[in-house]
DRENPA-3360 file (N, C-alpha, C; in nm, 2 decimals, always signed):
BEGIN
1 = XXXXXXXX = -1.59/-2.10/-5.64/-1.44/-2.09/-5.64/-1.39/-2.00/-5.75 ~ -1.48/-1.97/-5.80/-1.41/-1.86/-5.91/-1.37/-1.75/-5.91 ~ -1.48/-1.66/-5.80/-1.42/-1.58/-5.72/-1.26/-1.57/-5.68 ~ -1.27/-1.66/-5.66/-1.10/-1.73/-5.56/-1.00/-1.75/-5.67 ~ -1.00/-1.79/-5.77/-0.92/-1.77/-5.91/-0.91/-1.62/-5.96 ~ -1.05/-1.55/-5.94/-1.01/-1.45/-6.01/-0.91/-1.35/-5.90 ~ -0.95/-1.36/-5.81/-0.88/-1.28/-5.70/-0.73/-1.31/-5.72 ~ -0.71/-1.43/-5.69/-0.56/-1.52/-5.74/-0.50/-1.41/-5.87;
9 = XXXXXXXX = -0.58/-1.44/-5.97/-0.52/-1.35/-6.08/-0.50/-1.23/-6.06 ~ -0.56/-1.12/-6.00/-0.55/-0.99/-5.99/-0.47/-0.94/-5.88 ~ -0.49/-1.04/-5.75/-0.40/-1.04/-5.64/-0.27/-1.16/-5.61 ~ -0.21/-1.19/-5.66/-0.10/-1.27/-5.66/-0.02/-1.22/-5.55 ~ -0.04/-1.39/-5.49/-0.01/-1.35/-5.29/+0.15/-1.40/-5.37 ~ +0.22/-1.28/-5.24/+0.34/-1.31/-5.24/+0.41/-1.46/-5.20 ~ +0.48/-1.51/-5.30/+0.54/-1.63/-5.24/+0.50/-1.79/-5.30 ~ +0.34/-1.75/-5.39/+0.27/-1.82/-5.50/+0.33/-1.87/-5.55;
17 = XXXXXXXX = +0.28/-2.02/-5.64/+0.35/-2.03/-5.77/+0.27/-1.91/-5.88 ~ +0.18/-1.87/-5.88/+0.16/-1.77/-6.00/+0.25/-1.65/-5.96 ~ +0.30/-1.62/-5.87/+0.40/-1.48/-5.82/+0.52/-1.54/-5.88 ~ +0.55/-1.65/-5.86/+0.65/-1.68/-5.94/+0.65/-1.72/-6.11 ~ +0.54/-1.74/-6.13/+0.58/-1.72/-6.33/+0.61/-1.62/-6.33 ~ +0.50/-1.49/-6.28/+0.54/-1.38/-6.33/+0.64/-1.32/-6.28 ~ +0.71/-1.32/-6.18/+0.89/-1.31/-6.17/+0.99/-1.34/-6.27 ~ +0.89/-1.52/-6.32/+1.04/-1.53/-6.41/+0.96/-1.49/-6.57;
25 = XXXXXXXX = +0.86/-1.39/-6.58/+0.84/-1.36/-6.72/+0.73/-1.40/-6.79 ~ +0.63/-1.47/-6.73/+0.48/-1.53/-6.78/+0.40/-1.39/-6.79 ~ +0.33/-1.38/-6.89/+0.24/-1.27/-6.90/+0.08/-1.34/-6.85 ~ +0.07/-1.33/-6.76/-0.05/-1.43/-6.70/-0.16/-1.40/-6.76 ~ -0.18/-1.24/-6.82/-0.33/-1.24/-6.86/-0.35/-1.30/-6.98 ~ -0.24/-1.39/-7.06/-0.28/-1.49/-7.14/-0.31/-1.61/-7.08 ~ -0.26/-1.66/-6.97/-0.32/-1.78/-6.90/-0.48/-1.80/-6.87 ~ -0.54/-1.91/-6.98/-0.68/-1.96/-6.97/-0.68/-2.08/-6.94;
33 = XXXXXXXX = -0.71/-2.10/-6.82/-0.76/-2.27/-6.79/-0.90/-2.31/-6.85 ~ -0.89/-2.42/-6.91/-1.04/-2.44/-6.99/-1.17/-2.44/-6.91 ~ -1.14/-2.41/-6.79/-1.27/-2.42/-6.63/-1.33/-2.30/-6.67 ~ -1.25/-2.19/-6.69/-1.24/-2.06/-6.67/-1.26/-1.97/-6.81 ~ -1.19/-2.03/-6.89/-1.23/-1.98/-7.01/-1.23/-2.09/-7.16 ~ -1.27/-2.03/-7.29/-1.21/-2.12/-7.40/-1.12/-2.03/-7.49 ~ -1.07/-1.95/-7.41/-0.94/-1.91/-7.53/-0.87/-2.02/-7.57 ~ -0.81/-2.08/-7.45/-0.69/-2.21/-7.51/-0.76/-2.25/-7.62;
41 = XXXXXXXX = -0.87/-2.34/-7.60/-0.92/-2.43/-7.73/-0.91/-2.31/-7.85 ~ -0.93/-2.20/-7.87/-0.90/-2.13/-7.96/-0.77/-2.11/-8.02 ~ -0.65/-2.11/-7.94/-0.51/-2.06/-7.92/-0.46/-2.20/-7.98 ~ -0.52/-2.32/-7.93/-0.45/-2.42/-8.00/-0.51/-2.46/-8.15 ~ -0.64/-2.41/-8.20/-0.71/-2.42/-8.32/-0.62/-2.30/-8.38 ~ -0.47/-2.24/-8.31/-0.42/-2.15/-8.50/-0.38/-2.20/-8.55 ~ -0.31/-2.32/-8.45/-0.18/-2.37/-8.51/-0.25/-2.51/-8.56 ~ -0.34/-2.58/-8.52/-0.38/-2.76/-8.49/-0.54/-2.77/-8.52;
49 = XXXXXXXX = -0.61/-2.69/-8.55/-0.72/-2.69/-8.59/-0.80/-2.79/-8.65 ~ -0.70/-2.85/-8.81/-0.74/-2.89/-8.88/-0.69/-3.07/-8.83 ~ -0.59/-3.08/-8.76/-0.61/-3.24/-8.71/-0.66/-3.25/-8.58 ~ -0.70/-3.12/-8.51/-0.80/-3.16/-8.38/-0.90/-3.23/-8.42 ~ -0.97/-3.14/-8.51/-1.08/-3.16/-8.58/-1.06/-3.32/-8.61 ~ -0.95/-3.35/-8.73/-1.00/-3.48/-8.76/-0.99/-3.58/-8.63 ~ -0.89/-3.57/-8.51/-0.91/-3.65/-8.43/-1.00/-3.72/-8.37 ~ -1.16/-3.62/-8.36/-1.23/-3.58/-8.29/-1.29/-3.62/-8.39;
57 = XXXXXXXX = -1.33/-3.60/-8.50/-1.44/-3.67/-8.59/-1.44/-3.81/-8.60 ~ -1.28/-3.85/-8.66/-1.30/-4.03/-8.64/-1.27/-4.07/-8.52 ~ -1.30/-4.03/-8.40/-1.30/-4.04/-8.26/-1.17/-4.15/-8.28 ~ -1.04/-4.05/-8.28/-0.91/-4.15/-8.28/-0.93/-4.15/-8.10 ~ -0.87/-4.32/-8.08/-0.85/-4.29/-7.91/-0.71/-4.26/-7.90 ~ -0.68/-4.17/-7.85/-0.53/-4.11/-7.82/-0.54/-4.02/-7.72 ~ -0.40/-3.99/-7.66/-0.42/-3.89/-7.55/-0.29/-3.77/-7.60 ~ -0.31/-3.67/-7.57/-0.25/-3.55/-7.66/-0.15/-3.53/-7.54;
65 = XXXXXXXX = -0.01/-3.47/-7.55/+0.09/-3.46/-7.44/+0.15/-3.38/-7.51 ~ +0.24/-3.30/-7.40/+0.33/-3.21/-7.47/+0.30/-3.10/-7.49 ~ +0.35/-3.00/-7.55/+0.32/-2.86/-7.60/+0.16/-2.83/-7.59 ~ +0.10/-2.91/-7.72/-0.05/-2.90/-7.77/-0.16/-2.91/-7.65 ~ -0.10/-2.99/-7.52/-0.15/-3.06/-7.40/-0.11/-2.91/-7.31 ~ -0.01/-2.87/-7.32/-0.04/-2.76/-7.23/-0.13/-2.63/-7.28 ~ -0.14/-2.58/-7.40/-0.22/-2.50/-7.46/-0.33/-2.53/-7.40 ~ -0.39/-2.64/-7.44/-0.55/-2.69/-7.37/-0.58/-2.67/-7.25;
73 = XXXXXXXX = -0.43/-2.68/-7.16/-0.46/-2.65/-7.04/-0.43/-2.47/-6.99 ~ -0.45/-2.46/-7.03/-0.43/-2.30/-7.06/-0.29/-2.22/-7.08 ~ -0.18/-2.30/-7.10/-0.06/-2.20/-7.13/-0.04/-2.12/-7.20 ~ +0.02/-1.99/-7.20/+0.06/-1.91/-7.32/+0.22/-1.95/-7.38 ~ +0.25/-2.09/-7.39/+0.35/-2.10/-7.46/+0.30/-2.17/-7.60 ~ +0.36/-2.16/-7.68/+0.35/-2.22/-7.81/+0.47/-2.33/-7.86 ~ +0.39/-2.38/-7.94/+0.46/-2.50/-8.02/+0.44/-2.51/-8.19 ~ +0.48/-2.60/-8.23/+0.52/-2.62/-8.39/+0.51/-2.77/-8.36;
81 = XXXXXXXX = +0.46/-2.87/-8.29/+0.44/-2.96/-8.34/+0.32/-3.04/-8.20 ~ +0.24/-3.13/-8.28/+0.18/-3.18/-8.16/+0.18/-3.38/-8.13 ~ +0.16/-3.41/-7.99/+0.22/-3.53/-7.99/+0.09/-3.60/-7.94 ~ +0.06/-3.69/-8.00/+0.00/-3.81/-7.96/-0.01/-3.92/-7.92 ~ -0.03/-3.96/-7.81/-0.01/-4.11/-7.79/-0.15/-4.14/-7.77 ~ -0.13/-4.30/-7.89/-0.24/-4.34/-7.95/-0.24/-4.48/-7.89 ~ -0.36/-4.53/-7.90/-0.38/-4.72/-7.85/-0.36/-4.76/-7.98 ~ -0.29/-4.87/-7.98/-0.21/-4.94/-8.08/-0.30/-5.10/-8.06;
89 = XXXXXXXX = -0.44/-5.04/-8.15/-0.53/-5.16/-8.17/-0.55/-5.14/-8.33 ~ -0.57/-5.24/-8.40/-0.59/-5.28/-8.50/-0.68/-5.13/-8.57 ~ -0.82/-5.17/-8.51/-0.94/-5.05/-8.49/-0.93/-4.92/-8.53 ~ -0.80/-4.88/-8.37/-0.79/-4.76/-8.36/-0.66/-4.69/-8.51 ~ -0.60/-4.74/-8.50/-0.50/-4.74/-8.61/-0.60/-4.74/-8.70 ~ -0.64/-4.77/-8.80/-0.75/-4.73/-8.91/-0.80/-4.65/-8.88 ~ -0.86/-4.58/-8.74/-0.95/-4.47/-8.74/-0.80/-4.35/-8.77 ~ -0.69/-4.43/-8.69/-0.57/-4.26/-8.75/-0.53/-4.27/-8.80;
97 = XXXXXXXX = -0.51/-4.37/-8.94/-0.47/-4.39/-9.02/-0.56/-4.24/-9.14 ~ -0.69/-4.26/-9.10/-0.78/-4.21/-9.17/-0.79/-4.06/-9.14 ~ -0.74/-4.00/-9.03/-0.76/-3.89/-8.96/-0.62/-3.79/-9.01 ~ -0.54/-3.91/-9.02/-0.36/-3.79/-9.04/-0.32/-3.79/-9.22 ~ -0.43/-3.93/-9.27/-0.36/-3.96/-9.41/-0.43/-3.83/-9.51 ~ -0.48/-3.70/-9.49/-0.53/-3.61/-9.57/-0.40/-3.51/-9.60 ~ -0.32/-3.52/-9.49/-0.22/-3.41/-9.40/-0.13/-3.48/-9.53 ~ -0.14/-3.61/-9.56/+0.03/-3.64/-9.65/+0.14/-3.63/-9.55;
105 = XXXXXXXX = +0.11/-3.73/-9.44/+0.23/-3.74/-9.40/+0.38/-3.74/-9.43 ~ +0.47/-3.72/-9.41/+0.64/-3.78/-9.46/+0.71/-3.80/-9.33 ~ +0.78/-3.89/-9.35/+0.88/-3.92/-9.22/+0.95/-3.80/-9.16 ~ +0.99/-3.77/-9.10/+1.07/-3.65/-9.05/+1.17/-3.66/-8.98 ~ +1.31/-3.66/-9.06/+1.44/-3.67/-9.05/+1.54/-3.59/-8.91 ~ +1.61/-3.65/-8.84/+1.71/-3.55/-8.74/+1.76/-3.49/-8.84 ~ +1.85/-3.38/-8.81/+1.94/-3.26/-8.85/+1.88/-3.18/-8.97 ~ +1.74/-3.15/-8.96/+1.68/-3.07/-9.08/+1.69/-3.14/-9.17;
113 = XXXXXXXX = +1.74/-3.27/-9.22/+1.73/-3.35/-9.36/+1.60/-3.32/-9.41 ~ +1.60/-3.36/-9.54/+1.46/-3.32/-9.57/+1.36/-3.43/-9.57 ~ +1.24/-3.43/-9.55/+1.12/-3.56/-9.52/+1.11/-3.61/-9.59 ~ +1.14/-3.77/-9.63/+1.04/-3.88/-9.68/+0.96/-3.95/-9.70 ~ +0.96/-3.98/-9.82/+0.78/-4.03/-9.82/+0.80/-4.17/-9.76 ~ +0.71/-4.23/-9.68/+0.67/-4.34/-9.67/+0.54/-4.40/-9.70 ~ +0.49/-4.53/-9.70/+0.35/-4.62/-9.67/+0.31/-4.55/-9.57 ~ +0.22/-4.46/-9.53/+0.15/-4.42/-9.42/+0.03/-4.48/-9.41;
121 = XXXXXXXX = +0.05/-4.62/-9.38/-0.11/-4.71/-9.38/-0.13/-4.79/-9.29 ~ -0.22/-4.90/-9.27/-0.31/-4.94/-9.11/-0.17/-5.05/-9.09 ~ -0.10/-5.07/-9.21/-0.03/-5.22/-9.18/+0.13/-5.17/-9.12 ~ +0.18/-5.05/-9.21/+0.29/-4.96/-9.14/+0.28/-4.93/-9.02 ~ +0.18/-4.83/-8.98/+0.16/-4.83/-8.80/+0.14/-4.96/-8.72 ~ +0.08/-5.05/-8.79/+0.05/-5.15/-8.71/+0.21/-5.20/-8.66 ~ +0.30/-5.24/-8.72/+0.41/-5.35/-8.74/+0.51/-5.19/-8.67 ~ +0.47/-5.09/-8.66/+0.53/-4.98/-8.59/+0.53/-4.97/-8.45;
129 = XXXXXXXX = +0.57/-4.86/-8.42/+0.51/-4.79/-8.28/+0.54/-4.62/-8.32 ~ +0.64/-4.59/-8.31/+0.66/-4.47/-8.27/+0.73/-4.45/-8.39 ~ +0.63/-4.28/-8.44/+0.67/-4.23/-8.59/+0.72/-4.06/-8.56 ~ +0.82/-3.99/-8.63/+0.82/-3.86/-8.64/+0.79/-3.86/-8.78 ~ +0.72/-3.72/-8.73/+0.63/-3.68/-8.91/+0.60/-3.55/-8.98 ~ +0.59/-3.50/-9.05/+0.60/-3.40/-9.11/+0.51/-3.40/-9.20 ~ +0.42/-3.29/-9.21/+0.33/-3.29/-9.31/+0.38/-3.08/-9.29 ~ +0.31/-2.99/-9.40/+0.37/-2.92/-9.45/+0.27/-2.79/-9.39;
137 = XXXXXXXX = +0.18/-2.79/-9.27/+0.13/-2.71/-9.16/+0.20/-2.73/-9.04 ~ +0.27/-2.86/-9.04/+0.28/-2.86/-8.88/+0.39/-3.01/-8.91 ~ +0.44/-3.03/-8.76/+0.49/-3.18/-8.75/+0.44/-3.23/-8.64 ~ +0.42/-3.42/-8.66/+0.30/-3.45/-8.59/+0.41/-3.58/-8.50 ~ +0.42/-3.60/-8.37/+0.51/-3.72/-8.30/+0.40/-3.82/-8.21 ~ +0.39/-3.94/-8.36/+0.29/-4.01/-8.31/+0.35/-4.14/-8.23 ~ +0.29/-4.16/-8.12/+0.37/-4.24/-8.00/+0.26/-4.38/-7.94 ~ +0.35/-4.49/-7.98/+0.28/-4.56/-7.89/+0.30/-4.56/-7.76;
145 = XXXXXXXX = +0.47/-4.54/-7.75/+0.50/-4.54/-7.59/+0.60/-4.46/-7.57 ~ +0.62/-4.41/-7.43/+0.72/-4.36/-7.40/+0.82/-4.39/-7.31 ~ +0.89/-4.31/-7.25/+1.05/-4.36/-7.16/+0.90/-4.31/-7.02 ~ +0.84/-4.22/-7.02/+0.75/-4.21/-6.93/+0.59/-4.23/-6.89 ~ +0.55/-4.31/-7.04/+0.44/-4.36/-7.11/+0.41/-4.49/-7.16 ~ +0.39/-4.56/-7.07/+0.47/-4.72/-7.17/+0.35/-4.74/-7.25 ~ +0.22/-4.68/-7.23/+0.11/-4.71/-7.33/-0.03/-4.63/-7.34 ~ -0.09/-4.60/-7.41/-0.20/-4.55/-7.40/-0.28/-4.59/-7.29;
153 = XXXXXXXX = -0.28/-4.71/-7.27/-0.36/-4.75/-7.14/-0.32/-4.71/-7.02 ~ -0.16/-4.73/-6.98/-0.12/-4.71/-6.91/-0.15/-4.63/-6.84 ~ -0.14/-4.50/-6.95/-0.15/-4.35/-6.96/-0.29/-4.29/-6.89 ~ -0.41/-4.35/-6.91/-0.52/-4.31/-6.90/-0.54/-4.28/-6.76 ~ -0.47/-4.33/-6.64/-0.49/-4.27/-6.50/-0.43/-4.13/-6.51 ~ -0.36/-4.08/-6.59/-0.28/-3.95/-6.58/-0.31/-3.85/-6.68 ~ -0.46/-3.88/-6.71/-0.52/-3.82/-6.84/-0.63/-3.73/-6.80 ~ -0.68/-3.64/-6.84/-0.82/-3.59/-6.81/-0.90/-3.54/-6.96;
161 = XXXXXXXX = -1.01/-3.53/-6.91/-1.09/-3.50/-7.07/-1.12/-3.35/-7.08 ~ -1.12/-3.26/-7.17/-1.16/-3.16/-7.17/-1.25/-3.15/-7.26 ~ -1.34/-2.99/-7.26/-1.46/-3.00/-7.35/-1.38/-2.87/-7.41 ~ -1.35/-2.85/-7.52/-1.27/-2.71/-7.59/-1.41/-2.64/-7.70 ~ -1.39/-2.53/-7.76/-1.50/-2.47/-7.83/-1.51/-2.59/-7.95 ~ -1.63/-2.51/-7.98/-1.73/-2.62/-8.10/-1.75/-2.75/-8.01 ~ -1.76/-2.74/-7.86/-1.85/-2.91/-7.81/-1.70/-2.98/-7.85 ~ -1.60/-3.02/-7.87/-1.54/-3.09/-7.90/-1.44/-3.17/-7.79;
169 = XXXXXXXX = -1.42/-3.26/-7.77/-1.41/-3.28/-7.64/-1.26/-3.38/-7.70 ~ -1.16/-3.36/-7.60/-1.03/-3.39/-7.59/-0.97/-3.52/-7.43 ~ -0.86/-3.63/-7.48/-0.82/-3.63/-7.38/-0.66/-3.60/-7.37 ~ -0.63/-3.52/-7.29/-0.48/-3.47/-7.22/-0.47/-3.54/-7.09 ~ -0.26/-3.50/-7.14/-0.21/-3.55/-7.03/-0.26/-3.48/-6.92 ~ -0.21/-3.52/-6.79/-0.25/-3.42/-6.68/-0.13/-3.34/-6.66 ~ -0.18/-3.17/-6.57/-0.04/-3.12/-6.55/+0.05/-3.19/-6.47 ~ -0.02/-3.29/-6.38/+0.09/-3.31/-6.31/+0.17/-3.40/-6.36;
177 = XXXXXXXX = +0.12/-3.49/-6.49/+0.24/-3.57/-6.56/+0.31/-3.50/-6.62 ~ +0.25/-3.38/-6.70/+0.37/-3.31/-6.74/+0.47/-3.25/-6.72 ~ +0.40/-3.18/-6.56/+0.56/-3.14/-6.46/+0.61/-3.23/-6.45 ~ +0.56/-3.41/-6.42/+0.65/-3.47/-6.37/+0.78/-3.53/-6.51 ~ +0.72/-3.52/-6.57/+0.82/-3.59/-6.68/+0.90/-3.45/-6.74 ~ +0.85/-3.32/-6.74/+0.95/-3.19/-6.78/+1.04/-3.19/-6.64 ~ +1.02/-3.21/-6.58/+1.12/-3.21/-6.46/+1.28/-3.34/-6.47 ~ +1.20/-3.45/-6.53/+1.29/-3.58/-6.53/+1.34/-3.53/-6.67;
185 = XXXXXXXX = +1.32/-3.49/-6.79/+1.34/-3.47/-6.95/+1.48/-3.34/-6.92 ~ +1.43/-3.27/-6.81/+1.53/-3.11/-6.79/+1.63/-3.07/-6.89 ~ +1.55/-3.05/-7.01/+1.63/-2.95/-7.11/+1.56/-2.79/-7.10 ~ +1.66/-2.76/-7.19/+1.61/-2.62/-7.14/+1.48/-2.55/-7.17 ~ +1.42/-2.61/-7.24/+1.30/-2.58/-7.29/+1.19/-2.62/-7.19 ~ +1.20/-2.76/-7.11/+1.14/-2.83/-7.01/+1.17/-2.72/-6.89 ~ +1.26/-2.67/-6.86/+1.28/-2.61/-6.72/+1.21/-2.48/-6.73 ~ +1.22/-2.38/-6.91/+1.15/-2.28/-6.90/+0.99/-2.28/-6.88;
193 = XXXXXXXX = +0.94/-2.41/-6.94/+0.81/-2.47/-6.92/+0.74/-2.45/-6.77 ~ +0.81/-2.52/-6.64/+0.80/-2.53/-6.58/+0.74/-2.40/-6.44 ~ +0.78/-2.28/-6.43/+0.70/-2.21/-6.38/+0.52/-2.18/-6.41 ~ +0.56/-2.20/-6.55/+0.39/-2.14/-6.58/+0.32/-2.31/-6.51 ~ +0.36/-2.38/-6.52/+0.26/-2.55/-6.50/+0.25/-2.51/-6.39 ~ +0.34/-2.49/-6.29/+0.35/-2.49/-6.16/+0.23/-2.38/-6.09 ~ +0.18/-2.27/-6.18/+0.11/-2.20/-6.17/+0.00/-2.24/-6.18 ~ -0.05/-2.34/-6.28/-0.16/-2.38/-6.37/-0.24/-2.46/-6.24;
201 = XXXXXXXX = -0.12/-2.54/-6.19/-0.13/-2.66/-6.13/-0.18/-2.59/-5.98 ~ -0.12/-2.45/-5.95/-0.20/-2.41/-5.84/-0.36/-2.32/-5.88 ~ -0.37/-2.31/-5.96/-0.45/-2.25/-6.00/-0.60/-2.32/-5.99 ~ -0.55/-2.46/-6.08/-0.65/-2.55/-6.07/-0.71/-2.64/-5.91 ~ -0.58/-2.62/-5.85/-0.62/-2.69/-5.71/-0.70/-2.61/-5.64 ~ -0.71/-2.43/-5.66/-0.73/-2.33/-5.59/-0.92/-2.32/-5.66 ~ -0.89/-2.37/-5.77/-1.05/-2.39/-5.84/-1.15/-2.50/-5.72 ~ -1.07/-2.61/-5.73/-1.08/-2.69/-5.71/-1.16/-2.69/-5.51;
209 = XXXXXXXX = -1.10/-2.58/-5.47/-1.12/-2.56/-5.32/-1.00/-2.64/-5.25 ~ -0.93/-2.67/-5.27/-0.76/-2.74/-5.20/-0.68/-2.67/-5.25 ~ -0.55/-2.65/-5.15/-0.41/-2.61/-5.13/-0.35/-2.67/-5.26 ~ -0.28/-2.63/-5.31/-0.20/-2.66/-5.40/-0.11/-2.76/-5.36 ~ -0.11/-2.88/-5.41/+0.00/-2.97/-5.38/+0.08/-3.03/-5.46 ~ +0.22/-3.06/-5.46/+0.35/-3.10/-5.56/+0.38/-3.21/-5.50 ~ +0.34/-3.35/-5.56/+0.38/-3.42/-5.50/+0.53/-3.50/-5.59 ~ +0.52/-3.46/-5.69/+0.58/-3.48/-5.79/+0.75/-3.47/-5.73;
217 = X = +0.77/-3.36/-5.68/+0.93/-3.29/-5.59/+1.00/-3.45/-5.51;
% end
């Protein structure tokens, strides 16, 4: 099937979702699906390198969403912060406690206020759920749950694992949760998102040997 991707890439049948990113402006020969290539795992080590890493060392169980989640899956869009939703067990909390507490977290304020220190320990996240955070590479939106995630477990049918460079292996949302929840979220950032997935998502079906399907609409 690779054949069939790469053709896809160089012949983009009229009427496509990849004919349509690049209509509305995707530079596609940055698009790497992790099947196909490991730039992404690269593209997202400029920005996230240093808490991929720790993730993956103290094997936090979490599932990555969002921005950081489409990189992996090969987007050429970028972000400034990456989001986690984590299992909210005693366990797991200590292992992220241990993985984010090098970063010096601080709370991270609406309207640019400036960040706070807080307790960033096993007993704070525990009696918690959902933190914004700021440490002074990046900002980090650690989530127990969401308006479209009620839990890491939950989550796990709509998750897949990837293997990114250095053997390091990840679990992300899937694209199609992503389209589905940037579709329901529709800010404008969500809608400009939305061509390149829609691409990704045919791309991968087309790997896959099936028709591209949206069932999401």
């Amino acid at each position: 099937m690779r054949d069939a991707v790469d053709d896809h890439f160089a012949n983009p049948p009229p009427g496509s979702k990849l004919q349509a990113a690049i209509d509305f402006g995707v530079d596609i020969s940055l698009m790497d699906p992790p099947k196909y290539s490991d730039r992404s795992g690269y593209r997202a080590d400029r920005g996230f390198r240093e808490i991929l890493d720790a993730l993956f060392e103290k094997q936090v169980e979490c599932i990555i969403i969002g921005g950081v989640a489409l990189i992996l899956h090969g987007s050429t869009r970028m972000t400034f912060d990456i989001d986690i939703l984590y299992r909210h067990s005693r366990e797991n909390i200590r292992r992220l406690v241990e993985a984010l507490k090098p970063f010096a977290p601080k709370l991270r304020l609406a309207n640019n206020q400036p960040p706070i220190d807080f307790p960033f320990d096993e007993q704070t996240i525990w009696n918690g759920a959902n933190f914004t955070l700021w440490t002074a590479d990046f900002d980090i939106d650690l989530l127990a749950s969401t308006e479209d995630l009620p839990s890491y477990e939950a989550a796990l049918a709509e998750s897949e694992v990837i293997q990114t460079n250095n053997a390091r292996t990840f679990r992300i949302l899937s694209l199609d949760a992503l389209l589905r929840i940037k579709r329901r979220l529709n800010r404008l950032k969500d809608q400009l998102a939305l061509p390149e997935i829609e691409a990704l998502i045919e791309i991968r079906d087309l790997g896959r040997g099936k028709p591209s399907t949206d069932s999401s609409r």
